[in-house]
C-alpha positions in Angstrom: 17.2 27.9 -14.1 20.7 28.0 -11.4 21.1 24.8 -10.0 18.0 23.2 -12.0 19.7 19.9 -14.3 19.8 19.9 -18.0 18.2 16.2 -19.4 18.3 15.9 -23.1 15.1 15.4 -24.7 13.5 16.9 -21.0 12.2 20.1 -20.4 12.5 21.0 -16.4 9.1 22.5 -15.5 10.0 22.9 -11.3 11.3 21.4 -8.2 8.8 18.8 -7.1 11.1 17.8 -3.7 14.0 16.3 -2.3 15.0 12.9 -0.7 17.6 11.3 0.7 19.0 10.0 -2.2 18.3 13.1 -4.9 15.8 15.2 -6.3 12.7 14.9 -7.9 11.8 17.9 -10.5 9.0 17.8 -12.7 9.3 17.7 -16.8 7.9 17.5 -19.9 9.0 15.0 -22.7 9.5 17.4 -25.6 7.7 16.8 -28.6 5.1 15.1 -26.9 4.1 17.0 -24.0 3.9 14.6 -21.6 4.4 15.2 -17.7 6.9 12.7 -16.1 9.0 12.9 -12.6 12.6 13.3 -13.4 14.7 11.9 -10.1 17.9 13.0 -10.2 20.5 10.6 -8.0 23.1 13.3 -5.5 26.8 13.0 -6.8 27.9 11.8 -3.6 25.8 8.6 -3.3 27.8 7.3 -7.0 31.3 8.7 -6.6 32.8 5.4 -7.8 33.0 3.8 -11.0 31.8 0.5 -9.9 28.9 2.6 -7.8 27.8 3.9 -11.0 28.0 0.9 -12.5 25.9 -1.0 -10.0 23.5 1.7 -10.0 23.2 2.0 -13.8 22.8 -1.8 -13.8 20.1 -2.4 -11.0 17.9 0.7 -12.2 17.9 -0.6 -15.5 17.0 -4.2 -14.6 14.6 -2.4 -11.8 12.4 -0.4 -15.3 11.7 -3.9 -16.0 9.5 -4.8 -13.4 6.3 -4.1 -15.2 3.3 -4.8 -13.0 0.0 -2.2 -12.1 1.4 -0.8 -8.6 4.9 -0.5 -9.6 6.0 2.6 -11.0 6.4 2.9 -14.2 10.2 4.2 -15.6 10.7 5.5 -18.7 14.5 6.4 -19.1 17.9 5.4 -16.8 20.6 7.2 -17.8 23.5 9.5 -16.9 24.9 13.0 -18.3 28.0 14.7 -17.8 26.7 16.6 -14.5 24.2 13.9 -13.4 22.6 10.5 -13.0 18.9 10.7 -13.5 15.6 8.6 -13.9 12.4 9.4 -15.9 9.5 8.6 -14.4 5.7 8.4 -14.8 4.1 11.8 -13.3 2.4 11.0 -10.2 0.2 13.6 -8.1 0.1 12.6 -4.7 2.6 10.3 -2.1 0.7 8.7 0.9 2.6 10.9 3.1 1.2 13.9 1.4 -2.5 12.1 2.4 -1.5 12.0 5.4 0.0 15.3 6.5 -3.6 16.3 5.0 -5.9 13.9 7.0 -3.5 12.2 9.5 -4.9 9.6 9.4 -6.5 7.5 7.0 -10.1 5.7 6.6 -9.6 1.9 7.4 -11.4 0.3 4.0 -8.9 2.6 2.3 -5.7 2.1 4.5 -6.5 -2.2 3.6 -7.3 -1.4 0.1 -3.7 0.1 0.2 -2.0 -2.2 2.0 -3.3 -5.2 -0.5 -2.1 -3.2 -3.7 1.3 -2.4 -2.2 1.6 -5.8 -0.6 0.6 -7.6 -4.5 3.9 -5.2 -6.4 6.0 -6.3 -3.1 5.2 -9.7 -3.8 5.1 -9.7 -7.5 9.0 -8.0 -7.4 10.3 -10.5 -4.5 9.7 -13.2 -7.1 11.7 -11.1 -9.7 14.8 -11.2 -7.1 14.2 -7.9 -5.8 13.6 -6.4 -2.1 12.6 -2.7 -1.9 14.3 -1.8 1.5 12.5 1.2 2.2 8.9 0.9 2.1 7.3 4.3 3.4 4.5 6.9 2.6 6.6 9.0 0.4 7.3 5.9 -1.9 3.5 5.0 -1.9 2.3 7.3 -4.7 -0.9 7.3 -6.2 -2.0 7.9 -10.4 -5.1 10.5 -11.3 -7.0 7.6 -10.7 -6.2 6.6 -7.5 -3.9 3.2 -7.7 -1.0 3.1 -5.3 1.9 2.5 -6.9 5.0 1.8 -5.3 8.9 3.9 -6.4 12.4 3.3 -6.2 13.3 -0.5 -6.6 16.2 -1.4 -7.3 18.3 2.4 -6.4 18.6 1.0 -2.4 20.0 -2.1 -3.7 22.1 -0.6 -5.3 23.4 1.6 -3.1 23.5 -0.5 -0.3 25.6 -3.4 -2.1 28.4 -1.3 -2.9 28.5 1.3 -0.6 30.6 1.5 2.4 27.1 2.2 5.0 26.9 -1.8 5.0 30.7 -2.0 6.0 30.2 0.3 8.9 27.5 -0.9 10.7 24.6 1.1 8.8 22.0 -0.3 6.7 20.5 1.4 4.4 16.7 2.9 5.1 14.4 5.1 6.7 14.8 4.1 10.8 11.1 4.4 11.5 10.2 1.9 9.0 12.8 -0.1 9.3 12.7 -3.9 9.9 14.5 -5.4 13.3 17.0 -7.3 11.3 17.7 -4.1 8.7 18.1 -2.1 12.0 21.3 -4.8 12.9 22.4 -4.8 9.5 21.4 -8.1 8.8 20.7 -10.3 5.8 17.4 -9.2 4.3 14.9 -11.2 2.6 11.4 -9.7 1.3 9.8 -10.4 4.5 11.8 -7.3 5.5 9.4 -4.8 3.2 6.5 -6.9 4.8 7.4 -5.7 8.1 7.8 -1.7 6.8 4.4 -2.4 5.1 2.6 -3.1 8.4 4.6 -0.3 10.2 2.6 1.8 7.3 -0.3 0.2 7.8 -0.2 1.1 12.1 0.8 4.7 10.8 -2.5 5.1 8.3 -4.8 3.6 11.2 -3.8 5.4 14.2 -1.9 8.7 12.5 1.3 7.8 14.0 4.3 5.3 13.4 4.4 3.1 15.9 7.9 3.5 17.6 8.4 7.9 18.1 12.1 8.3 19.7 13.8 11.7 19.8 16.8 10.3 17.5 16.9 7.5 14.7 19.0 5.2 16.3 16.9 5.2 19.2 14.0 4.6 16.9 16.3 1.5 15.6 16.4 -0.1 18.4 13.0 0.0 19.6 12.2 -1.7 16.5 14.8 -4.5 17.6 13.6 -4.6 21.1 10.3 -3.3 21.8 7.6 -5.2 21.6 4.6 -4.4 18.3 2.1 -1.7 20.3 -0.8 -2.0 20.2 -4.0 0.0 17.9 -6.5 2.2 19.6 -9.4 0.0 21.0 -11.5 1.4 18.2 -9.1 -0.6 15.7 -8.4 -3.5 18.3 -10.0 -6.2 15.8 -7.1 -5.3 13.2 -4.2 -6.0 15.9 -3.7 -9.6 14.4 -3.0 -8.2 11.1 -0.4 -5.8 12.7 1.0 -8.7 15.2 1.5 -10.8 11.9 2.9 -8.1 9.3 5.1 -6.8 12.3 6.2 -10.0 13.7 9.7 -9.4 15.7 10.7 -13.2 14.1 10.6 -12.9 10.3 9.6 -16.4 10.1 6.1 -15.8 11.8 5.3 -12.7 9.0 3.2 -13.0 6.2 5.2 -14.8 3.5 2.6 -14.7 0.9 0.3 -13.2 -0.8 -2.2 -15.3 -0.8 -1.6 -15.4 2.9 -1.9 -12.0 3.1 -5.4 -11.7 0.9 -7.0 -14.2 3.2 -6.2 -12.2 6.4 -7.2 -8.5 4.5 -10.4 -10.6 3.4 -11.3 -11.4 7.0 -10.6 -7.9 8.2 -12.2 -6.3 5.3 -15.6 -7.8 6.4 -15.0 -7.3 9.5 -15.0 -3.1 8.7 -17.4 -3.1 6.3 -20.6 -2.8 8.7 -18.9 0.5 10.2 -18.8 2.2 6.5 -21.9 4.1 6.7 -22.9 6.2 2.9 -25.1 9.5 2.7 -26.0 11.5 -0.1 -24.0 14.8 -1.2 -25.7 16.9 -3.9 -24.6 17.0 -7.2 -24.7 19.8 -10.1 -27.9 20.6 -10.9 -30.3 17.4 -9.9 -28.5 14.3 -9.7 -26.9 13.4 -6.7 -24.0 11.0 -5.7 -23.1 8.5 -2.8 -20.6 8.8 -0.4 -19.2 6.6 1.2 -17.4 7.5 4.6 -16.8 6.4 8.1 -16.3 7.4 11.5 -12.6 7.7 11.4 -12.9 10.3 9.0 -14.9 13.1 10.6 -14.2 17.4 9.6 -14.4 19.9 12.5 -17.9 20.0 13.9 -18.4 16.6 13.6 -19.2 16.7 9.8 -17.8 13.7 7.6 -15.2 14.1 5.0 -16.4 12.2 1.8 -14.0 9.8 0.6 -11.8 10.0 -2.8 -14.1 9.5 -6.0 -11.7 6.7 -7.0 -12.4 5.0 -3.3 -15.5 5.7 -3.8 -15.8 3.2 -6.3 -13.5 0.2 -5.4 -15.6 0.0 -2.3 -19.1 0.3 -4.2 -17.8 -2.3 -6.1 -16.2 -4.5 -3.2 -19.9 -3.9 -2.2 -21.7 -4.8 -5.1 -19.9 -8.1 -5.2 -20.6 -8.7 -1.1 -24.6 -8.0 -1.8 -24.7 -10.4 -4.6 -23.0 -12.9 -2.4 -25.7 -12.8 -0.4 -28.5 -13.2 -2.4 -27.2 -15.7 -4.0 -27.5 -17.5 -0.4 -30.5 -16.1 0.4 -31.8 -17.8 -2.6 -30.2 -21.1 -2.3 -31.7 -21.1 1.6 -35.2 -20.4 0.1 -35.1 -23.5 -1.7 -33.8 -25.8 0.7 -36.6 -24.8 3.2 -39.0 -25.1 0.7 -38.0 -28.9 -0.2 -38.2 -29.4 3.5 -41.9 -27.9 4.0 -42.5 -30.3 1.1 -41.3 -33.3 2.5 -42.6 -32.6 5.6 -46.2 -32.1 4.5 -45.7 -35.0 2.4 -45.0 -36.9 4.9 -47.9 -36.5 7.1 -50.0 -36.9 4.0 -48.7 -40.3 3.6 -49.4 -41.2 7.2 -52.9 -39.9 7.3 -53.6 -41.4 4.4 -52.1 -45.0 6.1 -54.3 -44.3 8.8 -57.8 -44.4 6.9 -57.0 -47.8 6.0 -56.3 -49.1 9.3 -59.0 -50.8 11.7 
């Protein structure tokens, strides 16, 4: 197994990958053969006792946050060679998606961006701020819910390390908010910020500030001002301007807030999701849905996830019920007002025969 960690009660499986704060191997829970993500923390992130401490005391207080897009953690805990976390399995990180399709369908990239946005939310309440919001700590379950990893481990590195004394905040520079670039104070509306720098990376297949080194990158977040989206996506550059806001007090600060911008936008993109039919086995077939951002060499069109599939069928279901529930209200009114009309003239013609 070489270097591969021993966790009691664990069985190591393989190497899933590596991050900037450990590795992430892939078990099974003996006695019940259950898959779960093992991350196990590098020694020289918690090489003091109050480190560990921290650490140990965060993570455990961070497996409490118990909400759908949250991760869910099984086990905290330490052994004489390691500090580790057991995790539920998860199959796919949006940066995997991405490598894959480099870019990524605008229904879908929203639908995202509200799931993410609701566990940010939901854990900002709870006292905690993620500080490094990015596609490899979007994951997604078998059945296609983003979930979002690691709270609590950057807090707790970051409030007893010696990164914060020196100048350096803790984070990933390309997603990184202006004020977490300057080692300033953060406050949720700091993941809100790396959430829309997601967001511009899904929709145009790029982050939005490229430099040739991270602190250059830092600093065009500090001073540059938000790009822009391709024309095609021009209509979503509000959303952007707001989630990416240089001044954190002009930034979405709720999620309500946030729903009622996604809402607009979301109807704003739904005319360009067009559907076709794919065969299925043997004589039933299913629908598709796709758009033109999503398009395979030739010109062909990539179908969309199963799981997509159906949030948007039922984000469309919803919409076409809408409107016949107004198309229905409409009838009547214009009936009562052919009525009144037509009983109106009746009434003066009848007048009339009485008159000399």
């Amino acid at each position: 197994m070489g270097d591969i960690p021993i966790i009691p009660g664990y069985t190591i499986k393989k190497l899933l990958g590596r991050g900037g704060m450990g590795s992430v191997y892939l078990g099974v829970k003996e006695n019940r053969s259950q898959l779960v993500a093992i991350k196990v923390l590098f020694h020289d992130r918690f090489n003091t006792p109050q480190l560990l401490k921290r650490f140990l005391k965060e993570a455990q207080i961070a497996s409490r946050l118990i909400h759908p897009n949250i991760v869910t953690v099984f086990e905290v805990g330490r052994t004489k060679s390691c500090h580790y976390m057991v995790m539920e399995y998860l199959p796919e990180s949006l940066r995997e998606r991405l490598r894959r399709n480099q870019r990524i369908r605008t229904s879908e990239a929203l639908f995202i961006v509200r799931q993410v946005a609701a566990a940010l939310f939901y854990a900002h309440r709870k006292g905690f701020i993620h500080r490094d919001i990015k596609p490899s700590n979007i994951m997604f379950q078998s059945d296609g819910t983003p979930v979002v990893l690691d709270f609590g481990i950057a807090r707790a590195i970051e409030s007893t390390s010696r990164l914060t004394r020196t100048g350096i905040s803790l984070g990933t520079p390309q997603y990184m908010s202006p004020e977490q670039c300057a080692s300033q104070k953060l406050d949720g509306r700091s993941d809100i910020y790396s959430l829309g720098v997601v967001l511009f990376e899904m929709l145009s297949g790029e982050v939005p500030y490229k430099a040739k080194s991270l602190a250059l990158a830092a600093l065009r977040h500090i001073y540059y001002p938000v790009p822009d989206l391709p024309s095609a996506l021009s209509r979503l550059q509000p959303l952007i301007d707001r989630m990416m806001a240089k001044d954190k007090n002009r930034r979405v600060r709720s999620e309500a807030e946030l729903n009622a911008l996604l809402k607009d936008h979301l109807r704003a993109v739904a005319p360009a999701a067009k559907f076709r039919d794919r065969p299925g086995r043997g004589k039933s077939k299913s629908r598709v849905m796709v758009d033109d951002q999503t398009r395979l060499p030739g010109g062909k069109r990539r179908p969309a996830p199963p799981t997509q599939q159906r949030s948007f069928r039922q984000w469309q279901k919803r919409r076409v019920k809408s409107k016949f529930y107004f198309l229905i209200v409409l009838t009547v009114i214009l009936v009562l007002l052919i009525y009144l009309v037509i009983k109106k003239f009746l009434a003066l013609d009848l007048i009339g025969d009485f008159l000399p």
